[in-house]
N, C-alpha and C positions, 0 to 999 in steps of 0.2 A: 247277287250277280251270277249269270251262269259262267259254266265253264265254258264254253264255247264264247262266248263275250272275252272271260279273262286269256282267254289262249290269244282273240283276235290282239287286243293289246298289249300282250307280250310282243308278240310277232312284230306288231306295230312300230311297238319301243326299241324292240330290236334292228328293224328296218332305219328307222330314224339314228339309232347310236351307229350303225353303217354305212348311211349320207355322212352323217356328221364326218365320223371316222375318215372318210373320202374325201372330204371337204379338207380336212386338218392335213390328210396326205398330200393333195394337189397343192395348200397353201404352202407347204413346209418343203417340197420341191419349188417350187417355183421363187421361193425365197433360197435356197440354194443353188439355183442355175444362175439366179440374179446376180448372188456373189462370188460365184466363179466368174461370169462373165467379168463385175469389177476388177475381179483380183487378177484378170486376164489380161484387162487392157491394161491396169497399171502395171503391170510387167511388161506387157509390151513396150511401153512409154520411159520404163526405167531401162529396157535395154537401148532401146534406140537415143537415149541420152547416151547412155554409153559408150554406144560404136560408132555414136558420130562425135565424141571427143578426141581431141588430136595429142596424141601423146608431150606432156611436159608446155602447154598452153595454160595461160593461168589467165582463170578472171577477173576482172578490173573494176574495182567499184565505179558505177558510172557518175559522169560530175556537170552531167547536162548538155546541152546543147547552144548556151549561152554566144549570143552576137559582138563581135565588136566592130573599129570601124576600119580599126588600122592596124596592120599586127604590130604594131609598138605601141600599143594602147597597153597599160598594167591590166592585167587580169588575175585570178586567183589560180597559182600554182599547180602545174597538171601533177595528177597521182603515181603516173608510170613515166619514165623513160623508153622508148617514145610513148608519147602521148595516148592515150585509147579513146579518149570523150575528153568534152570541156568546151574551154569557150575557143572560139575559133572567129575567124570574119564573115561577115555576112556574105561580101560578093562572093565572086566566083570559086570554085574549087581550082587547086592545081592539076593543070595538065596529065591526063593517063598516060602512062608508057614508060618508058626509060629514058633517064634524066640523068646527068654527069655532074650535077649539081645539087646540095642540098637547098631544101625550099622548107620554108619556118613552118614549124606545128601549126603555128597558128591559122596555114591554109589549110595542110595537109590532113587534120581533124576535120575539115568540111571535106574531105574526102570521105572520111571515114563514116561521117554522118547519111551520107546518103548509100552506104553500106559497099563504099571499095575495101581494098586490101591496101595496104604500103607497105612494100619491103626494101629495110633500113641495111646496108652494110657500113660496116666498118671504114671510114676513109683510110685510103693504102692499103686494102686487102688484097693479096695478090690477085694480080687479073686473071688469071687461069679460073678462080671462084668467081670473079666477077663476069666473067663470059659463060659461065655454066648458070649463074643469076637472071643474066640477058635475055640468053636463049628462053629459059624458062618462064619467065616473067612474059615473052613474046609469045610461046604456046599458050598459056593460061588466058591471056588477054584474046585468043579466036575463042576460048572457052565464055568469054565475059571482058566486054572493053575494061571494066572497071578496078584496074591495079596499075601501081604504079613503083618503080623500082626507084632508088635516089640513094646516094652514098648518107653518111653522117659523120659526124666529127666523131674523131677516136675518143676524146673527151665526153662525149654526149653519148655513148652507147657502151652497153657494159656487155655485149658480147660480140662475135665478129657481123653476126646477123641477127636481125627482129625482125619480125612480121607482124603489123597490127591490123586489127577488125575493129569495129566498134564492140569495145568494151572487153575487148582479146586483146593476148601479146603472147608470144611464145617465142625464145632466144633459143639460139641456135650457134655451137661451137664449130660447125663445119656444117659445112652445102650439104643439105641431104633433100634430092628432089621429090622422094616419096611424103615426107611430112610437109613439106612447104606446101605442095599439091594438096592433102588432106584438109589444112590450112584455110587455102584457099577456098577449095569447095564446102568445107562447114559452114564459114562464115559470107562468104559475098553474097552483095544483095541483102542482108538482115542487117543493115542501117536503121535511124530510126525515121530516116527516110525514105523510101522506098524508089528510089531513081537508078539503082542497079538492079535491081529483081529482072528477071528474062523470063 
């Protein structure tokens, strides 16, 4: 074999282990952009769960959607006080807005199911909180018809206020309109029906 032949195939060989080499560098970048961009967006995703949690809101295992026909129908016992999901009546939901009356879980969760708010106070909470409630509950609702304010028995509620979502609750020892608002706009509309969505 001449030399000039063995030089050509070196070179050759050489050229070739330099593609390759090229090859191996473009695959090994581009398999590294790939998982930064993963590792970007699930950061993304872990923060935005984040700073749209509402401070001292707890999750609620959900317990369906279940119909009945009357709210004095037995049904299986809700998870939360108030209520988050469950079975509820099939007709109508209760009335949006502010109410000086309390009205049974058992509508008030087909509120929740089509993804309003209901905020629960205290029966005999001083008015002064309850007028700062109103008010608020009244701005919230030009933001989104779907909330609805309603006292509850001192007995049935273990803080002076609740606020439920589907499958949220978060109690509240004093009016604080900054987190009820957060509240509000985390959760309305994310029913698992979708009849609040704007």
């Amino acid at each position: 074999m001449s030399r000039s032949r063995t030089a050509a195939q070196h070179r050759s060989g050489r050229q070739a282990g330099r593609r390759r080499t090229r090859r191996n560098t473009r695959t090994i970048i581009g398999i590294v952009v790939a998982g930064l961009i993963v590792v970007s967006l699930a950061g993304l995703l872990i923060a935005r769960q984040i700073t749209s949690a509402v401070p001292g809101e707890q999750r609620i295992a959900n317990q369906g959607a279940g119909h009945i026909a009357n709210v004095t129908d037995p049904h299986t016992p809700y998870n939360s006080n108030p209520p988050t999901s469950g079975i509820h009546i099939g007709g109508g939901t209760a009335p949006w807005g502010v109410t000086g009356q309390q009205l049974p879980d058992e509508q008030t969760v087909h509120n929740l199911e089509h993804g309003g708010v209901v905020i629960h106070y205290r029966q005999g909470l001083d008015q002064a909180t309850v007028d700062q409630l109103t008010t608020l509950a009244r701005d919230l609702q030009r933001q989104n018809p779907c909330i609805l304010l309603q006292p509850r028995a001192a007995d049935k509620l273990d803080a002076p206020i609740a606020v439920t979502a589907w499958n949220y609750l978060l109690e509240l020892q004093r009016f604080d309109a900054d987190t009820l608002t957060k509240f509000f706009q985390a959760h309305i509309g994310r029913g698992p029906e979708a009849v609040c969505q704007r």
